[in-house]
C-alpha positions as a LaTeX table, in Angstrom:
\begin{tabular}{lrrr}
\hline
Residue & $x$ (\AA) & $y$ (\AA) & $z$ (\AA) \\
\hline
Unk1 & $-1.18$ & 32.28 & 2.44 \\
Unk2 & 1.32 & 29.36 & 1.37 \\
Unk3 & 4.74 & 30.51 & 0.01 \\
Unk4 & 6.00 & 29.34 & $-2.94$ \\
Unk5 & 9.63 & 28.60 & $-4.65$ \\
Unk6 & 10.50 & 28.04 & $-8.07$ \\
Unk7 & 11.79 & 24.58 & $-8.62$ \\
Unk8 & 13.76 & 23.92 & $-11.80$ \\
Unk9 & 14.90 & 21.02 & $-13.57$ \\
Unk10 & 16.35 & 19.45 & $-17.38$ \\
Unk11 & 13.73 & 18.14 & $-19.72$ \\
Unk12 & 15.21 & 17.43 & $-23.09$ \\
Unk13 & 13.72 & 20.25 & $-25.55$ \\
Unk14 & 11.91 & 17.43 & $-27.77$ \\
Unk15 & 9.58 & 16.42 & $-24.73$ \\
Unk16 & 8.95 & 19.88 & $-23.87$ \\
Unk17 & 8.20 & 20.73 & $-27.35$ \\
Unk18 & 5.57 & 17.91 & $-28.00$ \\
Unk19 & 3.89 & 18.67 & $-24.53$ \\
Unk20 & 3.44 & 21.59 & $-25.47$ \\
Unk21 & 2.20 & 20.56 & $-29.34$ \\
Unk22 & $-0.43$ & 18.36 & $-27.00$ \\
Unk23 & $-1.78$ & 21.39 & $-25.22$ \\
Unk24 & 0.03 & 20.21 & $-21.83$ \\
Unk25 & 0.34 & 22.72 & $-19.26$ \\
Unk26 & 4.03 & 21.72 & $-18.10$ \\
Unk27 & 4.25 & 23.77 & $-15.23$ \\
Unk28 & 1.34 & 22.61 & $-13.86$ \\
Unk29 & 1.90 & 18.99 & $-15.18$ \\
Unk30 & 5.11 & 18.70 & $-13.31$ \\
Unk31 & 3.33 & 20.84 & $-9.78$ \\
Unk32 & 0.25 & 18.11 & $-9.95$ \\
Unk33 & 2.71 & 15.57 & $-10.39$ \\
Unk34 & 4.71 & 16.35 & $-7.43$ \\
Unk35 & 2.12 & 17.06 & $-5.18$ \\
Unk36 & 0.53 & 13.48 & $-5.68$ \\
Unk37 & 3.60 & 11.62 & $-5.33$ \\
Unk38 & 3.98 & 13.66 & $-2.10$ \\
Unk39 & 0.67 & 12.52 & $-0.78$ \\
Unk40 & 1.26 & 9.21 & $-2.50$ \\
Unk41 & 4.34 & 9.16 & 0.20 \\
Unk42 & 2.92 & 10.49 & 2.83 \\
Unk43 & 0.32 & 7.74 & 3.03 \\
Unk44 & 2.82 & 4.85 & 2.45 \\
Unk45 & 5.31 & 6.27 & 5.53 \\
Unk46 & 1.51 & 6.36 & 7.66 \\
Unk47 & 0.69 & 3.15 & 6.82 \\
Unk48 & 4.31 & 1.62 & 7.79 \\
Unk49 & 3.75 & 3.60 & 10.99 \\
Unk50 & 0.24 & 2.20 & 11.59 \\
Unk51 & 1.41 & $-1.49$ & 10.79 \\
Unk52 & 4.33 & $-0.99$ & 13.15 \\
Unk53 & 1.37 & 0.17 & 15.58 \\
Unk54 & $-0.60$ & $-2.53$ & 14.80 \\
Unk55 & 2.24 & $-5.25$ & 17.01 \\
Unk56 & 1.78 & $-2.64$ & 20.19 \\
Unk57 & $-1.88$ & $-2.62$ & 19.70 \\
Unk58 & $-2.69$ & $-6.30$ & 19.78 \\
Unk59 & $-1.02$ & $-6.55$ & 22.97 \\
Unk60 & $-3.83$ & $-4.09$ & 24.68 \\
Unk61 & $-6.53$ & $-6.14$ & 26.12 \\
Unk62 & $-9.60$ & $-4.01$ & 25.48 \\
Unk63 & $-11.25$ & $-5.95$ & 28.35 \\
Unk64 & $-9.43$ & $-5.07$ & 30.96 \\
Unk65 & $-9.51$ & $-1.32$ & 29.78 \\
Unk66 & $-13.28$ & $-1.22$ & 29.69 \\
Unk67 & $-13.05$ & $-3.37$ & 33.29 \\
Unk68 & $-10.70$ & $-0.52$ & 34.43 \\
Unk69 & $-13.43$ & 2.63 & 33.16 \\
Unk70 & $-16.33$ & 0.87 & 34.65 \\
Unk71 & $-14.50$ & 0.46 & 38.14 \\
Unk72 & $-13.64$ & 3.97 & 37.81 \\
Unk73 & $-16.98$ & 5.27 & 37.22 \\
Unk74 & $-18.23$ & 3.13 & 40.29 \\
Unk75 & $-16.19$ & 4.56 & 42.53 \\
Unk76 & $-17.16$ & 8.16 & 41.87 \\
\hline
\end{tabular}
């Protein structure tokens, strides 16, 4: 089971007050919200990871790796 916390923070009383007029859930608004951008994130730091990858990657010659397997296997 995940653990929660409570995280708090200042909304001036106005917005709160028409959110809530609109029939927005502000807890879960602001929860949603956070766990998006969070994803959102998550992908964009995976992405710069993979691209820095990518330079690495291109310098593998795939065949000389599938010449290397199929030598291998031969000589079992």
């Amino acid at each position: 089971m995940s653990s929660y916390i409570t995280v708090s923070t200042k909304v001036r009383k106005e917005v709160v007050e028409k959110a809530r007029r609109l029939g927005i859930n502000v807890s879960e608004f602001l929860r949603k919200a956070l766990e998006e951008e969070v994803k959102r994130r998550e992908l964009e730091y995976l992405e710069k990871r993979l691209n820095e990858l990518d330079s690495v990657l291109e310098k593998i010659d795939v065949n000389e790796i599938v010449r290397l397997i199929r030598e291998d296997r031969e000589s079992r």
